[in-house]
C-alpha positions, 0 to 999 in steps of 0.5 A: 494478440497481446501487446506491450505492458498487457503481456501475461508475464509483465502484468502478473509481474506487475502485480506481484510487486504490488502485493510485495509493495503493498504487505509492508504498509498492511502491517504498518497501519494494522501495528500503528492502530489505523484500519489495514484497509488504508495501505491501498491508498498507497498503490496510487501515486500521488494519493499514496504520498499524502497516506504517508505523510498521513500516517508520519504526522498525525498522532497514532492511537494508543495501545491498551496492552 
């Protein structure tokens, strides 16, 4: 029935290394002042390397405390 990467073990496998990928960049962005919400970006390919450099090069917003 099943075939492949669509294998009910492989894809949960799957998922949790995107929650284990993903929870890092959440605290990133969330401590750096940017929306958490841009973390995902970082589970597409292409589009996660430029939220990256995004992230590395702009300036990051100050901290009132």
């Amino acid at each position: 029935m099943f075939e492949g990467l669509f294998q009910p073990i492989p894809l949960s496998l799957i998922v949790l290394i995107g929650f284990v990928v993903l929870i890092p960049f959440w605290q990133i962005f969330k401590k750096a002042g940017f929306s958490p919400w841009l973390s995902l970006l970082t589970m597409i390919p292409l589009v996660g390397l430029f939220a990256l450099y995004y992230l590395a090069f702009t300036r990051w917003p100050e901290n009132s405390k």
